[in-house]
N, C-alpha and C positions, 0 to 999 in steps of 0.2 A: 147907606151909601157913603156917609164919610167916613165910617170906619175902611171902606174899602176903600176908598181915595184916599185915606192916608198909608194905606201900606199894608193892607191885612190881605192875606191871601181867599179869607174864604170867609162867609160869615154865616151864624145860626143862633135861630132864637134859644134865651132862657126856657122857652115852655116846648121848645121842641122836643121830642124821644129820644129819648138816650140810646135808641137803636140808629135815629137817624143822626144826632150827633158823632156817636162813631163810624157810620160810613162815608160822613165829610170828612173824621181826622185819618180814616184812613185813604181815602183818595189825596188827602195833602201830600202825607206820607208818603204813597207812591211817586207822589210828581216830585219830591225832595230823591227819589232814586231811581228816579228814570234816566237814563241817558240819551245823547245825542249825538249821532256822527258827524253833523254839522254843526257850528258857530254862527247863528244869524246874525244879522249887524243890527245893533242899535240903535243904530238913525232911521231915518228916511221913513216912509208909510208905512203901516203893518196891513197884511194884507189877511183878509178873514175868507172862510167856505162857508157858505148858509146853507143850509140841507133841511127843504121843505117843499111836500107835496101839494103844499096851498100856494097857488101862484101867489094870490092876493097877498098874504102874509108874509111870502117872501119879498116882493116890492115893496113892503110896506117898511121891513126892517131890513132891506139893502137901503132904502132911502133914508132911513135913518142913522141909520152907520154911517155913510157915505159923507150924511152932514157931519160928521165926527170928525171924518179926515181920512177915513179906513178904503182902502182899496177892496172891494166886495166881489167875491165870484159866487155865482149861484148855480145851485146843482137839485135838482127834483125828485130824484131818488137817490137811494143808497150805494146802487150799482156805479151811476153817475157821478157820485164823491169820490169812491174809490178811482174810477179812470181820471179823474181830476189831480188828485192827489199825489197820481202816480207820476203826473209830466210838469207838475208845476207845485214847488213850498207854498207854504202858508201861514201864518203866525198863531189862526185861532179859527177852530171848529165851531160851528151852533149846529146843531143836528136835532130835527125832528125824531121822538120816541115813537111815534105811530105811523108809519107809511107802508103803502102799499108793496110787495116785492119785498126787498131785502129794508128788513124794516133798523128801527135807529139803533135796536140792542144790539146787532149781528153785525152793522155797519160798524158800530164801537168796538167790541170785540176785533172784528176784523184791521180798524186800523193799528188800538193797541197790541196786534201780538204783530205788527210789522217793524221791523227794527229801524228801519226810515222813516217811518211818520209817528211813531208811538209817541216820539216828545212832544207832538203838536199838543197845547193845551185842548182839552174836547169840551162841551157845552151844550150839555142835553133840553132841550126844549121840548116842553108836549104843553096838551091843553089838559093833559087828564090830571084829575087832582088828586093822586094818591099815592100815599105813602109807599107802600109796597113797590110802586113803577120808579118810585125814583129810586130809593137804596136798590132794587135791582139794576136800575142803570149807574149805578157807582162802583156797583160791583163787576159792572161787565168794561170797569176803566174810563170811567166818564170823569173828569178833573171837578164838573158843577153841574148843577142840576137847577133849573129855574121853567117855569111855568108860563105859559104864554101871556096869563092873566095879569102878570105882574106890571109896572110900569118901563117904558123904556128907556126911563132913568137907569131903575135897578139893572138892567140888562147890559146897559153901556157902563156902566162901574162894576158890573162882572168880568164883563170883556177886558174893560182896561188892568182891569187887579191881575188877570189869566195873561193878560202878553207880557205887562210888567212882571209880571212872576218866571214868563219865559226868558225876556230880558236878562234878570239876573243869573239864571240858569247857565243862560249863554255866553256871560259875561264870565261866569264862574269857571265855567268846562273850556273857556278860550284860554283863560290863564293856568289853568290845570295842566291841557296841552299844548301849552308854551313852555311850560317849567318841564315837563317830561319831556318834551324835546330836545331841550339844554341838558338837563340831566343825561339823555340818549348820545347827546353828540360829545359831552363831556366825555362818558364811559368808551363811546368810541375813538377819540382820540385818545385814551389813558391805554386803552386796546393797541393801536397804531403806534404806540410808542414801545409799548412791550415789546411788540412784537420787530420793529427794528432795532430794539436794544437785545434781544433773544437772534435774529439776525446775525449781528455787528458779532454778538459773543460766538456766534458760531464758525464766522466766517473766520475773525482769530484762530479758533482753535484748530481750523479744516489748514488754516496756512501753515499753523507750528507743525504739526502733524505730515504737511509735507515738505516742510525744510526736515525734519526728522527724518522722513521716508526716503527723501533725496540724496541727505549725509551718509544712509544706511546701503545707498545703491548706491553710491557713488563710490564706497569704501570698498563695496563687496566686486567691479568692476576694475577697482584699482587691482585686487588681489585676482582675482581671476586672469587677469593679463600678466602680471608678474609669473603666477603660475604657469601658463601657455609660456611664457619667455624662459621658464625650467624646463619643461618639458621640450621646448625644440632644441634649448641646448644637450638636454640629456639623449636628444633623438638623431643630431650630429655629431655625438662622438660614439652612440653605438653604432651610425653606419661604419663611421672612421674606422672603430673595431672590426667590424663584419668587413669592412674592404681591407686589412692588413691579414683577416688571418683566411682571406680568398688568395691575393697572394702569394701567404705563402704555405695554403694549400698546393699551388700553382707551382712556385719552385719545386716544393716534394718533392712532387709527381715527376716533372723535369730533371728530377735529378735520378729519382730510380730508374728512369728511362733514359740514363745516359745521355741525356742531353746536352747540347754546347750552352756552358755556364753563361758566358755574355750573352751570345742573344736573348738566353731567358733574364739575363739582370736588363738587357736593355729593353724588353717589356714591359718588367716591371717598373722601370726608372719610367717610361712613356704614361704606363696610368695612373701612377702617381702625380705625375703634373696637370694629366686631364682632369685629375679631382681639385686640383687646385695651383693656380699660379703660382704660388706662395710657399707650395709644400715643399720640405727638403724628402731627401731619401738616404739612408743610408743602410748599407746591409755587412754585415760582420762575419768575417769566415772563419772556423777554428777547424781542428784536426780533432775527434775526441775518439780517436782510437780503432775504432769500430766503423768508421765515415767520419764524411765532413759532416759538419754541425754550422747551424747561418743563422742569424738573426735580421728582423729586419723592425728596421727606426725611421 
């Protein structure tokens, strides 16, 4: 008992079997890698399940726990723990090896393969005194194994070694996930930063790209207007052409058909001006031998 009150997780005699010695070290060992989705707190009462189909012996070690300090719920079969366990934490199992219905090996099993209750420390208790029952029950995930025969000294410095053992666990796995959550929120702020300096760089680049695009259409509209402004010019002096030599299509014809000269110059002088305010007219007569010859200006 004092080696467990000073800090030992588990204890076995020198003349014990080196068979049962190793299923204490490795039940340790498992409880060193068990984990916990919860962080229980430190302080305050630890609260125990007792799982035992002896009313009597169960009052007798709620009553004694309970002088301890320990908040006690008690449960009479195996079925009974598991619904227990299921709506309410608990710091530390004792669980009967022999009961009726779902008995203490299957109840054990059943809690350690749950990933919510497997951390609870477990604490096998029978009356039966043999070897065999108990390395099987350390194998089927029992953290301790003690005997009912024993004193209820020894039981209460098991219990305390098994939540103190939880304790540090919890203690451990608290600042675990404290530091991987700084670590988390660092990486994602480092993320968040990236990713508005990958942002900022892009937004740069999408601007240059359209000051670019913009210099490029803006050049390509300057020329396209200039062009249309050749083109109307080059499309008003082919009308200008096309109406001087309608004209003097116009005279020809007036002339081979003996026509009165002036009226047809005074036609012509008329739509010349209806093409333009501004336009002069002038038309030149020659003699070339053969006829007259005319120009028109």
């Amino acid at each position: 008992m004092h080696a467990l009150d000073a800090g030992a997780d588990a204890f076995v005699r020198k003349e014990e079997d080196l068979e049962v010695i190793l299923a204490r070290l490795g039940a340790a060992l498992r409880r060193a890698t068990t984990g916990s989705p919860d962080a229980a707190a430190l302080l305050g009462p630890k609260r125990l399940l007792v799982v035992d189909d002896s009313e009597t012996y169960l009052q007798e070690i709620s009553a004694v726990l309970r002088g301890d300090g320990y908040d006690v719920v008690m449960a009479r079969s195996g079925e009974q723990a598991l619904e227990m366990l299921a709506v309410q934490p608990v710091d530390c199992v004792l669980l009967d090896l022999v009961m009726p219905g779902l008995g203490g090996k299957e109840t054990c099993r059943r809690i350690k393969a749950s990933p919510v209750i497997r951390h609870v420390p477990l604490i096998m208790v029978t009356s039966v005194e043999d070897r065999n029952a108990m390395m099987e029950g350390l194998a089927f995930g029992a953290d301790d194994y003690i005997a009912k025969s024993s004193e209820f000294e020894v039981l209460k410095a098991r219990v305390r070694t098994q939540i103190r053992r939880k304790q540090f666990e919890d203690e451990y796995r608290r600042i675990r996930e404290d530091l991987l959550r700084s670590e988390l929120e660092v990486a994602a702020a480092r993320a968040a930063r990236q990713v508005a300096e990958a942002r900022a760089a892009m937004s740069e680049e999408l601007e240059h790209r359209v000051e670019v695009r913009t210099a490029e259409l803006t050049a390509t509209t300057q020329e396209l207007v200039a062009e249309n402004s050749r083109r109307a010019l080059t499309e008003r002096n082919l009308q200008a052409q096309l109406g001087r030599l309608r004209l003097l299509d116009h005279i020809t014809r007036a002339i081979a058909q003996r026509q009165d000269l002036a009226s047809v110059f005074g036609v012509v002088i008329r739509r010349r001006r209806s093409e333009s305010a501004r336009s002069s007219c002038r038309i030149c007569l020659r003699d070339a031998g053969t006829g007259p010859a005319f120009g028109l200006g």
